[in-house]
C-alpha positions as CSV (number, residue, x, y, z in Angstrom):
1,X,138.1,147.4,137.9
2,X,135.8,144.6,137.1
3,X,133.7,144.5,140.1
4,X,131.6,147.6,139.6
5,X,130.8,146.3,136.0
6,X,129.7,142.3,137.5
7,X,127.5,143.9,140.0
8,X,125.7,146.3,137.4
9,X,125.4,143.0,135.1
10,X,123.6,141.3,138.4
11,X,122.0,144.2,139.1
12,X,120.4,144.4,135.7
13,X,119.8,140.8,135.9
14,X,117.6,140.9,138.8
15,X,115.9,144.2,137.6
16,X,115.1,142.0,134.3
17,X,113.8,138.8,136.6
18,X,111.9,141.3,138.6
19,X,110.2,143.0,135.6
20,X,109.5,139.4,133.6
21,X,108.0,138.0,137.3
22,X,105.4,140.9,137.5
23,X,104.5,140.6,133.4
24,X,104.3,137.2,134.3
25,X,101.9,137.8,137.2
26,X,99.9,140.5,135.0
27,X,99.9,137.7,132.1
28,X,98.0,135.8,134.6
29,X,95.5,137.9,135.9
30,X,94.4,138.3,132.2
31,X,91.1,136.1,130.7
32,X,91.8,133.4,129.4
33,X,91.4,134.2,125.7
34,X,93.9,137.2,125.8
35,X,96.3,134.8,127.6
36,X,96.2,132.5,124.2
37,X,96.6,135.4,122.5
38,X,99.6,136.9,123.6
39,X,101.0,133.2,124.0
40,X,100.0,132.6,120.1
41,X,101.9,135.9,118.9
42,X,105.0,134.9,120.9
43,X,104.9,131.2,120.0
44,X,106.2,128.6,122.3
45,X,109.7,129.5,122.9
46,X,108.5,131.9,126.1
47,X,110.9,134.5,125.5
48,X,109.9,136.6,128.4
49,X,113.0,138.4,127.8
50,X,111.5,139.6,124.3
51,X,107.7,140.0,126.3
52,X,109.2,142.3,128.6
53,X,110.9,144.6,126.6
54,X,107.8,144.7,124.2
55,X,105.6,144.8,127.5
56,X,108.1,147.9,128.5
57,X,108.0,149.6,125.1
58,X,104.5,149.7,125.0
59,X,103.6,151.2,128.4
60,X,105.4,153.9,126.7
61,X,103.7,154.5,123.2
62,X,101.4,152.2,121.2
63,X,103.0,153.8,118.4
64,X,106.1,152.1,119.0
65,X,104.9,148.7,120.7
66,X,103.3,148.3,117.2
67,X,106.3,148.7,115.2
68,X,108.2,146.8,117.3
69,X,105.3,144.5,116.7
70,X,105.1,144.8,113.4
71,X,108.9,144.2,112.9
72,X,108.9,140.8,115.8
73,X,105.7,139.0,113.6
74,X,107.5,140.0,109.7
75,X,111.0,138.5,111.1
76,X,109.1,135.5,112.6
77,X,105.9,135.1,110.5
78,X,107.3,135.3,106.7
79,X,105.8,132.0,105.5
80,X,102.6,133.3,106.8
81,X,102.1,136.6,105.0
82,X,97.7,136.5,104.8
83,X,97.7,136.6,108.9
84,X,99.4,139.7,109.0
85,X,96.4,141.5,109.1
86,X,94.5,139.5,111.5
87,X,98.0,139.8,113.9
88,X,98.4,143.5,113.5
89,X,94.9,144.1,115.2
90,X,95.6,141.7,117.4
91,X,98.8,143.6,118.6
92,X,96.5,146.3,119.3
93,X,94.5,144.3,121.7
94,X,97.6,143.4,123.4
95,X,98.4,147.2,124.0
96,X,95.1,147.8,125.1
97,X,95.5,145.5,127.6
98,X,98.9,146.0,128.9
99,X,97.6,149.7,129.3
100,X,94.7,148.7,131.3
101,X,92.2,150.3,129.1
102,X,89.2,147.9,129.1
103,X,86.6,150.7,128.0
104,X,83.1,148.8,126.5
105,X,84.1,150.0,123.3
106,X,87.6,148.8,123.1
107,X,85.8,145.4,124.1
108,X,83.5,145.1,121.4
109,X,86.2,145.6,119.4
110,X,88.5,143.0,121.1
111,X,85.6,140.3,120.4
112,X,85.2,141.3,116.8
113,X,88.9,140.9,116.2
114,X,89.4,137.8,118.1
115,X,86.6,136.5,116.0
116,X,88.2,137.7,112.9
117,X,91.4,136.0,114.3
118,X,89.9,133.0,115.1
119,X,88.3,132.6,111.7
120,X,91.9,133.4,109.8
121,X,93.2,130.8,112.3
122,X,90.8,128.2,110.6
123,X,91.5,129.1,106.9
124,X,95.2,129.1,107.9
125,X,94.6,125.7,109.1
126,X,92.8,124.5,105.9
127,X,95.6,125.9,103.6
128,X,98.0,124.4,105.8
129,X,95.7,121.0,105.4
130,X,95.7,121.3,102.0
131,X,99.4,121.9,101.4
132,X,100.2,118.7,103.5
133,X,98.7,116.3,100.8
134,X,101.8,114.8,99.8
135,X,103.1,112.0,98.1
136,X,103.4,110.2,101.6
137,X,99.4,109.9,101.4
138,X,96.4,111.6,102.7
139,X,97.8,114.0,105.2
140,X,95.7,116.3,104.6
141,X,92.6,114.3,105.0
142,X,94.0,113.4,108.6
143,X,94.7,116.9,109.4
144,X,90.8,117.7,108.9
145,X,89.5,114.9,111.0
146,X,88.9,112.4,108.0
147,X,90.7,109.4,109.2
148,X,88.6,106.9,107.4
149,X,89.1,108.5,104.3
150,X,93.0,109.5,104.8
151,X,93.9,105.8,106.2
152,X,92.1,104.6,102.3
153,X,94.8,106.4,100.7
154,X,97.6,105.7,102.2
155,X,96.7,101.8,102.2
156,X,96.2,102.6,98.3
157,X,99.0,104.4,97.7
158,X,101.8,102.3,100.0
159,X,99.8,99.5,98.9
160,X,100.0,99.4,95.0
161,X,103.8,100.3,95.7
162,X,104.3,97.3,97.6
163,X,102.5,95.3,95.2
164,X,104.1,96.3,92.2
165,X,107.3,95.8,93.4
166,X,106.5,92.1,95.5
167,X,105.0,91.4,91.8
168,X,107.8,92.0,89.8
169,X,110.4,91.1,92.7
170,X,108.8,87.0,92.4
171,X,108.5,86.8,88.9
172,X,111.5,88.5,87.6
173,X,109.8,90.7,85.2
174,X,110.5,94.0,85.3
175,X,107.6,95.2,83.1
176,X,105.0,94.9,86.1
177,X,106.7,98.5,87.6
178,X,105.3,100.1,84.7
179,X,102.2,99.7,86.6
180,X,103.7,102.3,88.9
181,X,102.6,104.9,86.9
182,X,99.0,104.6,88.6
183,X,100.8,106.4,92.1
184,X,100.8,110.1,90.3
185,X,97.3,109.4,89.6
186,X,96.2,108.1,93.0
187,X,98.5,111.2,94.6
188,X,96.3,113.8,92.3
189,X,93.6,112.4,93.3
190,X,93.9,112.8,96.8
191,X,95.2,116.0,96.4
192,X,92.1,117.5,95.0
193,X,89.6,115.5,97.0
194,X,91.9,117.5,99.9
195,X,90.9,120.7,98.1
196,X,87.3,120.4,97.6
197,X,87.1,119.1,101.7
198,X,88.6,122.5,102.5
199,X,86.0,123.9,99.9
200,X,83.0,122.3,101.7
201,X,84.5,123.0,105.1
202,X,84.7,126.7,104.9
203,X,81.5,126.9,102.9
204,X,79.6,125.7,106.6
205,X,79.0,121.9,105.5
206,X,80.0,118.9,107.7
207,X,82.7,116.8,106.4
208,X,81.4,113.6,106.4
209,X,84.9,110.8,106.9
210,X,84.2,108.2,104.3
211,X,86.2,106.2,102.3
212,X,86.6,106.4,98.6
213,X,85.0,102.6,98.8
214,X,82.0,103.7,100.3
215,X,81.3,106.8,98.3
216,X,81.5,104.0,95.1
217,X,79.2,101.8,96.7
218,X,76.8,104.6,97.4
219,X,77.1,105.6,93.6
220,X,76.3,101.7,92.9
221,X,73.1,102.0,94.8
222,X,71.7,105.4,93.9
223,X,72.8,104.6,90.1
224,X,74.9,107.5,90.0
225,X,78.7,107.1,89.0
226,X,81.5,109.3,89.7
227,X,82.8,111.4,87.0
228,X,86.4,111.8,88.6
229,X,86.4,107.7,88.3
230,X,85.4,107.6,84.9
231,X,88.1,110.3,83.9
232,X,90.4,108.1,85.6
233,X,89.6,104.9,84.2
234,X,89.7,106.4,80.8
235,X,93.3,106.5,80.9
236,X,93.1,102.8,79.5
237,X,90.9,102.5,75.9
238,X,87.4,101.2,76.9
239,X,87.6,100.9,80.7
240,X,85.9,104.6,81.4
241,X,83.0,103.8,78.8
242,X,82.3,100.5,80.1
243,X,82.4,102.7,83.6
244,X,79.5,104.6,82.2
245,X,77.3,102.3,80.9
246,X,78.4,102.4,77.0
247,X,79.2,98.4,76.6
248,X,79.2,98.4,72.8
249,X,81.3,101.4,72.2
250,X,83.9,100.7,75.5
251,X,84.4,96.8,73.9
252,X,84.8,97.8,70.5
253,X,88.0,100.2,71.7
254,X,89.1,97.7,74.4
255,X,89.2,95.5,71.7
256,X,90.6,97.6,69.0
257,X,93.7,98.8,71.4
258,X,94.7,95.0,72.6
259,X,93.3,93.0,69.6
260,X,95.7,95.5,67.9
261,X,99.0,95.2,70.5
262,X,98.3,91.5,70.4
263,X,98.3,91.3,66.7
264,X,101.0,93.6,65.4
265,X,103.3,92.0,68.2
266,X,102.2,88.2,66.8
267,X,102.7,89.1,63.1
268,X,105.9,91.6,63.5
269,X,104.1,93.9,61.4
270,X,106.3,97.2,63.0
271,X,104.8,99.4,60.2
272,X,101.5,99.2,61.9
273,X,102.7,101.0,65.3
274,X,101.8,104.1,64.6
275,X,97.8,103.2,65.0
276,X,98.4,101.8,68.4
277,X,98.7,105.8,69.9
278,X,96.0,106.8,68.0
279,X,93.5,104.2,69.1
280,X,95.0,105.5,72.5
281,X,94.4,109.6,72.3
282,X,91.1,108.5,70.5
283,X,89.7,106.6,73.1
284,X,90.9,108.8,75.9
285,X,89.3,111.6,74.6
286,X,86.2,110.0,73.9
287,X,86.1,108.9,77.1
288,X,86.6,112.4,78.8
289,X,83.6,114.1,76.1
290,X,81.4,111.0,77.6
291,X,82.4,112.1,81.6
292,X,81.8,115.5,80.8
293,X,78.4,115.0,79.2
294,X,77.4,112.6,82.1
295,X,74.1,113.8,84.0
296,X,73.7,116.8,81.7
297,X,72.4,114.5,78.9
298,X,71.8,111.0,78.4
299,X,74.4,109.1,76.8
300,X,73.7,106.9,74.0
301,X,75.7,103.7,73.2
302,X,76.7,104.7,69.5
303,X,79.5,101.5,68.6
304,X,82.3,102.9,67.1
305,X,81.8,100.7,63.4
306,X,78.2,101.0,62.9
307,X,78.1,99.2,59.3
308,X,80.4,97.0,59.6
309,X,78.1,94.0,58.5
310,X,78.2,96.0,54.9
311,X,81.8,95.4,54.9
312,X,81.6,92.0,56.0
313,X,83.5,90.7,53.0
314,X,86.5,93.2,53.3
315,X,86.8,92.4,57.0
316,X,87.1,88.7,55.9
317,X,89.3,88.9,53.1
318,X,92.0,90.7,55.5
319,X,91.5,88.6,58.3
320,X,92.2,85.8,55.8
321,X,95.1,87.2,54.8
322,X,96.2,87.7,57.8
323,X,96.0,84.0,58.7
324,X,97.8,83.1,55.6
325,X,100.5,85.6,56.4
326,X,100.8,83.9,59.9
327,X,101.0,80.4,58.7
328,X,103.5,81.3,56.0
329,X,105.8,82.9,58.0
330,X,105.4,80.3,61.0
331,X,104.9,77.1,59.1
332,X,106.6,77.3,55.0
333,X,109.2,79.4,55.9
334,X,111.0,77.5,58.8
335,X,110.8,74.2,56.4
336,X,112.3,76.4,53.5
337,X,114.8,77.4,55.6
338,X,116.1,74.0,56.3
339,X,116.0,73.2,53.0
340,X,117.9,75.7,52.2
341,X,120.2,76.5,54.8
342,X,121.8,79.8,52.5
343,X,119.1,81.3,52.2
344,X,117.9,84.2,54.3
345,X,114.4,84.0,53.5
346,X,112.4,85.4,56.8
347,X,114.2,88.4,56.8
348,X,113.8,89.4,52.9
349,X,110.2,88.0,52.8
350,X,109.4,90.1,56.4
351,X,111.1,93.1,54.2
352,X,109.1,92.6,51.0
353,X,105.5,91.7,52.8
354,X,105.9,95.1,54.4
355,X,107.0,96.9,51.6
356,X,104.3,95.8,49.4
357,X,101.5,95.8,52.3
358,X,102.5,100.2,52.7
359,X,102.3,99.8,48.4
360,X,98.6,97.8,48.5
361,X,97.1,100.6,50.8
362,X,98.7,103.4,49.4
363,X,97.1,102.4,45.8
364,X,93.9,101.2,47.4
365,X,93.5,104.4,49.1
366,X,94.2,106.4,46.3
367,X,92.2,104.7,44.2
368,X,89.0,104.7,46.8
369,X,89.8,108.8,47.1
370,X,89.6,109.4,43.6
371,X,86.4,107.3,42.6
372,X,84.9,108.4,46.1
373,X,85.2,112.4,44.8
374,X,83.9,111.8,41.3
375,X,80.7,110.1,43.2
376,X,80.8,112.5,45.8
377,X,80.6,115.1,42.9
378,X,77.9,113.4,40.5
379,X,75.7,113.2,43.9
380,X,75.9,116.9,44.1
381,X,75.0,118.0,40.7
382,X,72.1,115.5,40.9
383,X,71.3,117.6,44.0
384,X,72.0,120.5,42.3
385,X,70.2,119.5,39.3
386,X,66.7,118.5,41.1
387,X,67.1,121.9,43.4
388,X,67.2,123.9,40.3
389,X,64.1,121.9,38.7
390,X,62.2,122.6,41.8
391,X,63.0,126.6,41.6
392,X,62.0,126.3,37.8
393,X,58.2,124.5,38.7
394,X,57.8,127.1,41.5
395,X,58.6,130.0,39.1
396,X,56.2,128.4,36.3
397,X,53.7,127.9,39.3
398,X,54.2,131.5,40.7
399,X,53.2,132.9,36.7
400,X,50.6,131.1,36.4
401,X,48.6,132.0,39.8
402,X,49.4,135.5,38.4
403,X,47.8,135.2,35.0
């Protein structure tokens, strides 16, 4: 009962072998190109047993070969959705072939769509590129050829990591990982400079592989700087305007931001915090407004307290103050405290020194607001006053070149 149904199962299996040897042999005989092509659409598996039933289904109708075509590169080609154009004339050219028609119009047309294939191929490519540049480090820039330039990353990347934790590992100090946070920057970084290589490479320019240490040095000896670097650098208060040539304004916030850290942290004066994020946001702004304007206009090195020399008495009497408060807390009140064991003095006088240091400025900026609007407003009636004298004189003028 079985035999009749195992010798039909060889029989189809030689008929199959048969058929797949003379596609094979067909295959063969084709060019070169349109051998690539039909082993790009079927991949690298070599399913001949898929090829032949295609091959078989096609010698019938085109109409069908294409829909099963259409149907093999959807199931197989979903991730790549923007070739499916470029693959559906190139199923054509596979019919063509398999039916022997090699007319000099059908061959134009085969080297037009190969060339359309081919350059889909290279923007596939680039995407592809593009998509790779990961957090593992520039493999995007090694999938266009930029070794130079890929191999600089990764040592950046992988190498701040391994510093930062070596670093902290020796000492014992865990604040040197929040350094870290400089490895989403680097990884950004890369990933755009990935983009705009793709932008320049299907625009028709050569990609030149240089590292991101030899594009600075160029910049050094042109006198240009880069604007991505001094976006970057402005992340910490001063460092992007010093970057860009503005030495008086990038000090004056370098020192503002740690001058005030160092300070509030020395003097335990918590009620002063809040100033320490808006030197931050200030100076990071600034910084980006400075990029931005960077070779559109020149930059001039405005310092950040012009006058202070008027104020030179204020700045004196609280940095006096401040020195009292310091030896105070570090000098009388540790003696009155052994004196007087009972006593919690640091912690009420830290308590009343901020209480009436928030009282002090409140007042003193109330009192500055109100006497700095009744000046404001006795400037402006003068104005007003010597505007309306002047429209007076020109009327009297005007009447009397009339008389």
């Amino acid at each position: 009962m079985n035999m009749p149904g195992r010798e039909e199962d060889v029989l189809t299996r030689l008929v199959r072998e048969e058929r797949q040897e003379k596609l094979r042999e067909r295959i063969n005989q084709l060019p070169a190109q349109h051998r690539d092509i039909i082993t790009a659409y079927y991949l690298s598996e070599k399913n001949y047993e898929q090829i032949a039933r295609d091959a078989q289904v096609a010698v019938k109708t085109v109409e069908s070969r294409l829909y099963r075509a259409r149907q093999w590169i959807r199931n197989h080609w979903k991730e790549d959705e923007w070739l499916m154009p470029a693959t559906m004339d190139m199923a054509h050219i596979t019919v063509d072939h398999i039916r022997g028609r090699h007319t000099k119009e059908n061959t134009l047309i085969r080297k037009a769509t190969w060339d359309r294939w081919r350059w889909t191929k290279k923007e596939y490519i680039s995407i592809k590129a593009v998509s790779m540049a990961s957090p593992k480090g520039s493999l995007g820039h090694l999938h266009l050829g930029l070794l130079h330039r890929g191999l600089s990353f990764l040592i950046a990347f992988f190498g701040s990591f391994a510093m930062m934790v070596f670093v902290a590992s020796i000492t014992n100090e865990s604040v040197f990982l929040m350094f870290l946070l400089i490895l989403p920057v680097i990884w950004v970084y890369c990933m755009f400079d990935a983009v705009q290589h793709v932008h320049r490479k299907q625009a028709g320019e050569v990609l030149q592989d240089r590292t991101l240490f030899e594009e600075l040095e160029m910049g050094r000896a042109s006198g240009r700087r880069s604007k991505v670097l001094a976006t970057l650098l402005s992340a910490f208060p001063g460092a992007g305007h010093l970057y860009l040539g503005l030495q008086k304004r990038g000090m004056q916030l370098m020192f503002l931001f740690l001058g005030s850290i160092y300070i509030l942290d020395l003097l335990r004066l918590s009620v002063f915090l809040f100033m320490i994020p808006l030197i931050w946001f200030y100076s990071f702004f600034d910084g980006l407004q400075c990029s931005s304007r960077y070779g559109r206009e020149p930059l001039t090195d405005q310092p950040i307290f012009k006058d202070w020399a008027r104020h030179q008495r204020l700045i004196g009497f609280g940095i006096a103050a401040l020195g009292l408060y310091y030896l105070v807390i570090r000098l009388v009140i540790p003696q009155l405290n052994e004196m007087f064991p009972n006593v919690f003095m640091t912690y009420e006088i830290r308590s009343y020194v901020n209480t009436v240091i928030v009282s002090l400025l409140l007042i003193f900026g109330g009192l500055k607001l109100l006497f700095g609007k009744q000046r404001g407003a006795s400037a402006n009636s003068a104005v007003h006053r010597n505007e309306e004298g002047a429209d007076s004189l020109f009327l009297f003028k005007d009447r009397d070149d009339r008389l």
